[in-house]
N, C-alpha and C positions, 0 to 999 in steps of 0.2 A: 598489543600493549595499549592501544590507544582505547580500544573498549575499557579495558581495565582499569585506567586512570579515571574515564570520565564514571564509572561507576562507583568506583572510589568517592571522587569527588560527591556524586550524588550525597552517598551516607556523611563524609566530615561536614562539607558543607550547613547540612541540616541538625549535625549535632551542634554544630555550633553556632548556627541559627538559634535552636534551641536552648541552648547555654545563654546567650543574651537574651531571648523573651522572660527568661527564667529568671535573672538577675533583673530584671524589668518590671515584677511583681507578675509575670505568666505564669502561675504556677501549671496552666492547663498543658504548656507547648509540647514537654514528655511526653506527658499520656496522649496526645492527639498523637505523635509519632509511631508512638506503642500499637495503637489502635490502628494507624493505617501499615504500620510494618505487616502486622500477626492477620490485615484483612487483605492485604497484597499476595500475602504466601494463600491463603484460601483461593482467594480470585484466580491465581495462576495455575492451580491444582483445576480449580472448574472448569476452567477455561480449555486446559489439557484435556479434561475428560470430556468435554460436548466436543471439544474437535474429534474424537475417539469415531465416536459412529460416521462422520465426515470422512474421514481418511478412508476408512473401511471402505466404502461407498465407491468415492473416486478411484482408488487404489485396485480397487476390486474391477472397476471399471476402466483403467488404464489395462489391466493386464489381459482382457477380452482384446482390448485394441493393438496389445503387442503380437499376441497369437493369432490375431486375424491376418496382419501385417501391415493395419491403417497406421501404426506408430511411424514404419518405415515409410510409408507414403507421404505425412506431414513431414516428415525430416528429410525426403529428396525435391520436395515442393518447398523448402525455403534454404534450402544447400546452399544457393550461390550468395543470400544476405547470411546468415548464420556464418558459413566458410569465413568473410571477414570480420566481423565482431566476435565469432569464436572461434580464433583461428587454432589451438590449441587442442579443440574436441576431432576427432577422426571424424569424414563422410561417411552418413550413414549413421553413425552413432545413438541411438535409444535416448539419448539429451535432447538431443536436438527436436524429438517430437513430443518428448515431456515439456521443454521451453517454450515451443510455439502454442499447446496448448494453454498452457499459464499465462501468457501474455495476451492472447484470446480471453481468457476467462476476466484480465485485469481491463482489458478494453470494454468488455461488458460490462463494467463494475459487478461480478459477481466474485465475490470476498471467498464464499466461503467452499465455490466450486475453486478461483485460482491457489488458496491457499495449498490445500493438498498436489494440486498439478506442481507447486512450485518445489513442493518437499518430495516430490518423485523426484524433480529436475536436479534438485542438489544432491540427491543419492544417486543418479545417475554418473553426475560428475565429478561424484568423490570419489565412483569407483574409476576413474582416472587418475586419482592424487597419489603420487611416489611420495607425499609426505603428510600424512593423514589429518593430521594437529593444525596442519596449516592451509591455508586456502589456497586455492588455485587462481590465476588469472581470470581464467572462464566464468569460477565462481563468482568471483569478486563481479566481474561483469553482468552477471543475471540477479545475483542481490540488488546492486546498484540500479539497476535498469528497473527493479520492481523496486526500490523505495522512492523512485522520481512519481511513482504513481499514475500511470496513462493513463485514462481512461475516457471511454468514448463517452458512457451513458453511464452519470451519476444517477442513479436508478434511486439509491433508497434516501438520499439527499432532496429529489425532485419530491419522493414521498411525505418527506419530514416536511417540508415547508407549505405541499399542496394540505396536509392536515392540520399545520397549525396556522395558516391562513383561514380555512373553515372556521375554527376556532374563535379567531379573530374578529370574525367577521368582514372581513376584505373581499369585497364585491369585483370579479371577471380580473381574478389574479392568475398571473400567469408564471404558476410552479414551474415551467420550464422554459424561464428564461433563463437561466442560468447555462444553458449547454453549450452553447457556441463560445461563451468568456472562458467556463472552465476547460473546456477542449483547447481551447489556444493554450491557457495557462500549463495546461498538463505536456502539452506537446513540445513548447520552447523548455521545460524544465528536464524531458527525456531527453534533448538534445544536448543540454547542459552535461546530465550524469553521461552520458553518451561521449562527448568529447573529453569529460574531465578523467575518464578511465582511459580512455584512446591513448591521450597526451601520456598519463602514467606508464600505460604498459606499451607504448609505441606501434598502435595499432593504426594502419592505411586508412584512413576510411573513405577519402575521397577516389573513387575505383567505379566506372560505369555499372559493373557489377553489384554494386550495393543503392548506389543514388537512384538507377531504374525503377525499381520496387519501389522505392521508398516512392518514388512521384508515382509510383501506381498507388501505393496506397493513399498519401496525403489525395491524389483526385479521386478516390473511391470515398472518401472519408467526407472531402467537400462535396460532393453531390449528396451524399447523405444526408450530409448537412445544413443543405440549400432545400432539398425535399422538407425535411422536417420544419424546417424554419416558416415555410408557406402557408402549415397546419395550423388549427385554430389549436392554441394554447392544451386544450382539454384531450382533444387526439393527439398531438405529438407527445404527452405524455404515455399515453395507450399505447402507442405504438415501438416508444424506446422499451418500455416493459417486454411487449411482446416480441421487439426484436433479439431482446436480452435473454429472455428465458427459451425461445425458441433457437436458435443459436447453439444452446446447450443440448438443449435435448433432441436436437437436428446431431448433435454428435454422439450422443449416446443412443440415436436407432441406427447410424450408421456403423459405428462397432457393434453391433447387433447385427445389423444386416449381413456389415463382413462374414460376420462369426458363423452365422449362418450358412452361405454360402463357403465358405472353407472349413465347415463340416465340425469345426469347433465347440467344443462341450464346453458351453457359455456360462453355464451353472458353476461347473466345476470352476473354469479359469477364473470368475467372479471371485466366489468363495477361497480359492486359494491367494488370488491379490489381496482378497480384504483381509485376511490376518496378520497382514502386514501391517495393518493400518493402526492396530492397539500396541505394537513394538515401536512406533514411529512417535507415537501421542507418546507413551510413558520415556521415551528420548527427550523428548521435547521439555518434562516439566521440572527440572532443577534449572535451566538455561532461564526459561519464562518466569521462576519463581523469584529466581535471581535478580533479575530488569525491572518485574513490575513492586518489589521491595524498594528499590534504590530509589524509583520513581514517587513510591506512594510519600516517602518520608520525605522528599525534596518538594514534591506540594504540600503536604502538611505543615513543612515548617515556612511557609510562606514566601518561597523567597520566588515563585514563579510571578508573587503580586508584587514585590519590591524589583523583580526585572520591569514588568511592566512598566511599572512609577518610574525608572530610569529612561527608559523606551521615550515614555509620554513629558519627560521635562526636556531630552535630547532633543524632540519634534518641535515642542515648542519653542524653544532656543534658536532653531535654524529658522525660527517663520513658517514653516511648512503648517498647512492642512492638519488638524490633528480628528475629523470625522471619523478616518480610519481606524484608529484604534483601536476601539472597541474591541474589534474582529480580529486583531491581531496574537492575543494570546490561543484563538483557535488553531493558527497553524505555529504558534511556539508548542503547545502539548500533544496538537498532533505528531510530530518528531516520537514523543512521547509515550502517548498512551491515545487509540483509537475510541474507546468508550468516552476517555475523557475533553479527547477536541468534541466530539457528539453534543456532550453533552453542557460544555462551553457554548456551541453552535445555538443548540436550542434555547439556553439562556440570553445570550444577546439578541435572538431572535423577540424573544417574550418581552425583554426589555425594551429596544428598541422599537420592535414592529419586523413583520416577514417582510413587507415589505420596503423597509429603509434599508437606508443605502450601506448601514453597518452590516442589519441582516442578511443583504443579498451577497456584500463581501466574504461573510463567513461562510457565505454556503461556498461561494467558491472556490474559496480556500479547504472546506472541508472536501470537495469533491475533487481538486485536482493532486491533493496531498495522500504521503503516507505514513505510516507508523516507523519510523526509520529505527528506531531501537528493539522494537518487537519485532520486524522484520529479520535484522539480524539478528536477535536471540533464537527465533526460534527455528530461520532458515541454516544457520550455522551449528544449533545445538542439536539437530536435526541427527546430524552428519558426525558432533562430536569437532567441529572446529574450534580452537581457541585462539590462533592466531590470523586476524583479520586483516593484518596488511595495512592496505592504503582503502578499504574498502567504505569505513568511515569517513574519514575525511571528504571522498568524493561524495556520496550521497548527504552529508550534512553539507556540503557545495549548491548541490543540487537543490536541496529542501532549502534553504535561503535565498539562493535568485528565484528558486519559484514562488517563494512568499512577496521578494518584493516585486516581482512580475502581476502577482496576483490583483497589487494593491492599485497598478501601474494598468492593468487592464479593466478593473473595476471601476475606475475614475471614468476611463475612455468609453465602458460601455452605459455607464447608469449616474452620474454625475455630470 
């Protein structure tokens, strides 16, 4: 119900934004509406169908990995953390190796391999729901956990800003400084969505069982992160790339490999996963066409700029710093719309400078954030969920302490 109110809200809201520009001598406010309604419902359609060959791809590629039996292998190799964050899915369970790979794919920042791994994940564990229409705990906690946005290597972040510094002309920039601020920022803000489900659905966390890993990871993650920091700006960019994209395709010869060796007709299992993958995309596009309508007409009628104008008189009022700013409507649309924090990102970038202290906040913000409404559009319409529960609320938790987290760690690294 709460999805539905605030989507609601998106369209009145903006009609009657538009009803006062209109009485205000706007005669234009409609038609920009009109315009970006009828260009939302396209967008969501397109958007459905380039994911189309994606799915196919992955899906096609997960199912080599289930017949081989590497699915079962990631899913007993993180049993004992999975067992308490999802206490709910059976050991063993085909989730549990669809979730670790999506979470993987979200650490790499690679978008458009985690996307599909995640829409396995949630068909996995729908086919656990005694009540189809409604979410599951589990789910609820693998949405929420991917709208907090982990991610190790903001990959195409580091990209956008190494080019339009060129651009610029900005002499021995260094496009990846950004990774150690936004790794914190993304990390404090998992822990956020992480506790604020825990507390909801009454989950242990504090258990030798789960803390163990987790400090194996956080010290696998800080040596990484100590290695890269050492490199001259231009290789540690080289290198998050190529640790990104190798990663990947280190897992797709090793379901190969499996396949191979357990005698597996790879061809065949491929092509039968990926047919899945155009019944998952056309699921997906009434849900997506839905969110990015509501979104398009609630920027249209301007009232994302009249938030800001409130944002920036509240700051000023308290005395506080108002530098930040700028950068801040990036992770208000990123909630939003992913294309549109982008391309917020690169505007204040252009405006300000790559490298001022607005630009480098937004990149932060763009790289430790997610799309929290497209997220659940498309990871719930996936499956056919309409009721979300508590699943909102906690990830719009999340997406707020990690914007002012962002702002709070941006000061301390570059200010």
């Amino acid at each position: 119900m709460v999805l539905n109110y605030v989507w609601l809200g998106f369209f009145l809201s903006a009609f009657v934004a538009a009803l006062v520009q209109t009485f205000g001598g706007d005669l234009g406010a409609f038609p920009r509406q009109l315009e970006a309604l009828f260009g939302a419902a396209k967008t969501g359609f397109e958007i459905s169908l380039g994911l189309t060959g994606m799915m196919a791809l992955w899906l096609g590629l997960m199912r080599i990995g289930e017949q081989a039996g590497m699915i079962d292998h990631f899913a007993r190799a993180v049993r004992p953390v999975m067992r308490q964050i999802f206490p709910g899915v059976p050991a063993g369970h085909p989730a549990h190796g669809a979730m670790t790979l999506n979470i993987s794919a979200n650490l790499l920042g690679l978008d458009n391999a985690a996307t599909p791994l995640g829409l396995k994940a949630m068909q996995e564990l729908q086919s656990l729901n005694e009540r189809p229409d409604t979410a599951t705990n589990a789910q609820i906690m693998f949405l929420v956990l991917n709208t907090a946005g982990l991610t190790l290597i903001p990959t195409s972040v580091i990209a956008i800003r190494q080019t339009l510094a060129v651009k610029q002309g900005v002499a021995h920039f260094n496009a990846a400084d950004i990774f150690l601020p936004t790794l914190v920022v993304t990390a404090i803000t998992l822990m956020v969505a992480l506790l604020a489900v825990a507390w909801v659905q009454r989950i242990a966390l504090w258990r030798a069982s789960l803390l163990a890993p987790l400090a194996g990871f956080a010290a696998v993650t800080g040596a990484l992160v100590w290695w890269l920091s050492r490199l001259p700006p231009e290789q540690a960019a080289q290198w998050m790339g190529v640790i990104g994209a190798g990663a990947i395709l280190a897992i797709v010869a090793l379901f190969m490999g499996a396949g191979l060796v357990k005698r597996v007709d790879v061809y065949s299992a491929f092509v039968d996963g990926a047919k899945d993958g155009f019944v998952v995309a056309v699921q997906i596009i009434p849900y997506l066409v839905a969110m990015l309508a509501a979104i398009a007409v609630f920027r249209a009628a301007g009232l994302l700029d009249w938030l800001m104008g409130g944002i920036a008189w509240a700051v000023a009022a308290l005395g506080w710093p108002t530098d930040f700013l700028p950068a801040v409507p990036v992770g208000l649309m990123k909630v939003l719309s992913g294309s549109g924090a982008r391309g917020l990102m690169v505007d204040v970038m252009q405006t300000y400078g790559v490298a001022s202290f607005p630009g480098q906040l937004a990149a932060i913000i763009q790289g430790s954030t997610e799309t929290t409404f497209y997220v659940l559009a498309v990871y719930f319409g996936s499956v056919g969920v309409k009721h979300t529960r508590h699943a909102l609320p906690c990830a719009l938790l999340a997406d707020g302490v990690g914007l002012v987290v962002a702002v709070l760690v941006g000061y301390a690294f570059f200010h």
